[in-house]
C-alpha positions, 0 to 999 in steps of 0.5 A: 515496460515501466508500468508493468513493472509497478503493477507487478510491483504493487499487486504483490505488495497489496497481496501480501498486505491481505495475507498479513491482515488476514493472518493478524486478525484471524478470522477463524476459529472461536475468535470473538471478534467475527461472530457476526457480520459486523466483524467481517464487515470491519475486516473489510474496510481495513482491507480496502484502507490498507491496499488503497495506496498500492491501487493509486500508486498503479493509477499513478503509474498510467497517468505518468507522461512518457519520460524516462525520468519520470518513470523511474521516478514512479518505479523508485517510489513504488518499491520505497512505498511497496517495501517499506509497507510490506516490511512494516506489516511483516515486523508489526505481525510476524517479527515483534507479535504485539496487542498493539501491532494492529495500528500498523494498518492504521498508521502505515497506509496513512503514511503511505499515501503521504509519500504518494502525495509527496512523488504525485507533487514532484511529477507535477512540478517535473511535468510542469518545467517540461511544458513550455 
């Protein structure tokens, strides 16, 4: 159950993620930015940056012993590091439009893969004091 829950969870986060990217970067139209393959090409790396974390948090999710504190902990840390992502996304696009907005899919996923290191620690360290 748990880990249908943060798979759920994370895919709707990484898709609205895609949406706002895409959205942000408008790859449409007479944009000068995608007249040739290069464009596209940068687009797709961010797109890959920006929803790694959401992928590792569902690795994560699988590997995570059976324990019931465990897997509230992982669920906790996928709805922080899902919203908190999301909602930064929606106010650097959406909320407060900005020439510089676009550093939030630089910056968020970095800080969110150092909250991912940060709960990838405290199960092992959990895990560690389970083990005789």
């Amino acid at each position: 159950m748990h880990y249908i829950a943060t798979r759920l969870i994370a895919l709707a986060a990484a898709l609205i993620t895609l949406a706002l990217l895409i959205y942000a970067a408008r790859p449409w139209g007479e944009n000068s930015a995608y007249q040739n393959l290069s464009g596209y090409i940068g687009l797709l790396g961010f797109a890959v940056w920006v929803t790694l974390p959401y992928l590792m948090v569902i690795f994560l999710a699988r590997k995570v012993s059976v324990s019931l504190r465990n897997n509230l902990l992982v669920i906790i840390g996928t709805v922080l590091i899902s919203l908190g992502g999301v909602a930064s996304y929606v106010d650097a696009v959406l909320l407060h439009p900005d020439a510089q907005g676009a550093l939030a899919f630089v910056a968020v996923p970095f800080y969110q893969w150092i909250s991912l290191g940060l709960l990838t620690g405290l199960l092992f360290l959990l895990r560690k004091r389970q083990t005789p």
